[in-house]
C-alpha positions in Angstrom: -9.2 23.9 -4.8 -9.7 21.3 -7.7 -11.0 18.3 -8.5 -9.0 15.2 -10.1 -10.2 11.6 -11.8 -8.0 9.3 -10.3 -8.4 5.7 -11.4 -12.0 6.0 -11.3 -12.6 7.9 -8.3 -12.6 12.2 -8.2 -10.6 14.2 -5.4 -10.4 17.8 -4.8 -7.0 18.7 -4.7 -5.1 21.8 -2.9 -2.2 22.1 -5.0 -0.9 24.8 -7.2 -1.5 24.1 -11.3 1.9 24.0 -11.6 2.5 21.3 -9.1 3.5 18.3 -11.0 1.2 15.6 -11.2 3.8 12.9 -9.7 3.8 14.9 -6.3 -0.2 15.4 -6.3 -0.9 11.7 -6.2 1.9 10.9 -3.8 2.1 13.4 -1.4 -2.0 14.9 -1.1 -3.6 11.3 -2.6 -1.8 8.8 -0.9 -1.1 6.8 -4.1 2.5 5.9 -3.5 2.6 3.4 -6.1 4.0 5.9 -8.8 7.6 6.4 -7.8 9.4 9.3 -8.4 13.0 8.7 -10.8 15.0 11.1 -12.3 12.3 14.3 -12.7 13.3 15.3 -15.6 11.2 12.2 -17.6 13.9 10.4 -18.9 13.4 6.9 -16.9 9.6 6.0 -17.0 9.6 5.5 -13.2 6.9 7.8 -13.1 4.5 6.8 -15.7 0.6 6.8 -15.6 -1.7 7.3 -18.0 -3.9 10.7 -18.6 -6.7 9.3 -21.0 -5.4 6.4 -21.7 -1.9 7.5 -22.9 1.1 6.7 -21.1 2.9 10.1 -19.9 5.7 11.4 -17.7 3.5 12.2 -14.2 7.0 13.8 -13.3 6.8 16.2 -15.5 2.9 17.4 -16.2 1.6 20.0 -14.4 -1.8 19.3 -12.6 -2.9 22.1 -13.6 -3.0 21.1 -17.0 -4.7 18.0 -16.4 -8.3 19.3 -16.0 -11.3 16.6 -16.2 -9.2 14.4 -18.3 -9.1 10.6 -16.9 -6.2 9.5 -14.5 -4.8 6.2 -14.2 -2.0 5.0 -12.2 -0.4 1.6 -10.8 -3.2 1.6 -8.2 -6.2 1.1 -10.7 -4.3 -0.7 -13.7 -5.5 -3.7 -13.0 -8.9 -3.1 -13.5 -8.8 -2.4 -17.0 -8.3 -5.2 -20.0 -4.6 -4.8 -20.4 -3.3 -4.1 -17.3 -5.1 -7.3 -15.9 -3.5 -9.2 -18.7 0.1 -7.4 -17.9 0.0 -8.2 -13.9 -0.6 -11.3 -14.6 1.9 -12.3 -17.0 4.6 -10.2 -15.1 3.6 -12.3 -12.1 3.1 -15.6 -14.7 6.8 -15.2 -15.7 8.7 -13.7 -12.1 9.7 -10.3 -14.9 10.6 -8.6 -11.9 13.9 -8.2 -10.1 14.4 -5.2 -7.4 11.0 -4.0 -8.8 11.6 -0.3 -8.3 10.8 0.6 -12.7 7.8 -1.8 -12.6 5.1 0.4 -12.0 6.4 3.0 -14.6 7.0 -0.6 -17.1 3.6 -1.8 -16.2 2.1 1.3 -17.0 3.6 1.5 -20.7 3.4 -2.0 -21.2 -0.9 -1.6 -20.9 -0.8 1.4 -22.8 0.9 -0.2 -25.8 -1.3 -3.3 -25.7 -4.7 -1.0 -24.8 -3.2 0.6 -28.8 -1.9 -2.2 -30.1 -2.7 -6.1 -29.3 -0.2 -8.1 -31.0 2.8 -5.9 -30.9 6.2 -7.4 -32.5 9.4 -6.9 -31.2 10.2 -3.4 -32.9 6.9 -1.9 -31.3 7.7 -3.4 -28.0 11.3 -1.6 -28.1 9.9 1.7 -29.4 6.8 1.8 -26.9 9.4 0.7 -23.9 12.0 2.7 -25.2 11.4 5.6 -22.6 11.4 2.8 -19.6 14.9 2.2 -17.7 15.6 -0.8 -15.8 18.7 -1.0 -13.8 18.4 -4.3 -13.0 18.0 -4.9 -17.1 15.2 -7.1 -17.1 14.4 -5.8 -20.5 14.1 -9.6 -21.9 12.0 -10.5 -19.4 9.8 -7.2 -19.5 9.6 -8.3 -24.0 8.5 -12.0 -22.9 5.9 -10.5 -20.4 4.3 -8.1 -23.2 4.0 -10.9 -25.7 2.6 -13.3 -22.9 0.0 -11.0 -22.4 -0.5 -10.4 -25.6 -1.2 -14.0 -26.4 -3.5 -14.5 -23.3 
């Protein structure tokens, strides 16, 4: 057994270290807001961030996470930039079917939390990583710079 930081709370854990993160906060936290993709950490479906920085959850071992800080959809909001994000995604309807959001949400704080006034190149290069099916990529551009601004 081990113990996890997970959006400001710490759980002991049962899972093997080589479990992948992803399937630790679904499957023994409850935390179904981080949605499972491709697996292979190509689409950003899975994204939350481990001190701060956005990562693949898909793909990181738990094992490797040790008493580094955990953040996922579920606590976003309660930090600066994923306030600022909700509420512009909400501000200016960015979603369609929804299903890449949390994984786009997730980037989109870490890349303002790094850098405040991003232009359009560091928008592209820090979603980059993030697919959207329903190619809401212009929205998800206007959302960033909305909370940017706000």
């Amino acid at each position: 057994m081990s113990a996890i930081s997970v959006n400001g709370r710490t759980y002991e854990i049962n899972a093997a270290p080589d479990t992948p993160l992803l399937w630790v906060l679904r499957d023994e936290l409850g935390l179904t807001g981080t949605k499972f993709g491709c697996g292979v950490a190509q689409c950003g479906v899975c994204t939350v961030h481990v001190d701060g920085i956005a990562v693949r959850s898909c793909q990181i071992p738990v094992g490797t996470v040790g008493q580094r800080v955990i953040t996922t959809i579920e606590g976003i909001g309660e930090t600066s930039a994923g306030a600022r994000i909700q509420k512009a995604w909400l501000d200016l309807e960015v979603v369609q079917c929804g299903y890449c959001q949390p994984g786009q949400i997730m980037s989109a704080a870490a890349l303002l939390t790094a850098n405040p006034d991003p232009d359009d190149g560091a928008i592209d290069a820090a979603m980059s990583g993030n697919l959207c099916r329903c190619g809401t990529y212009v929205r998800i551009r206007q959302g960033i710079k909305h909370a940017a601004r706000s």
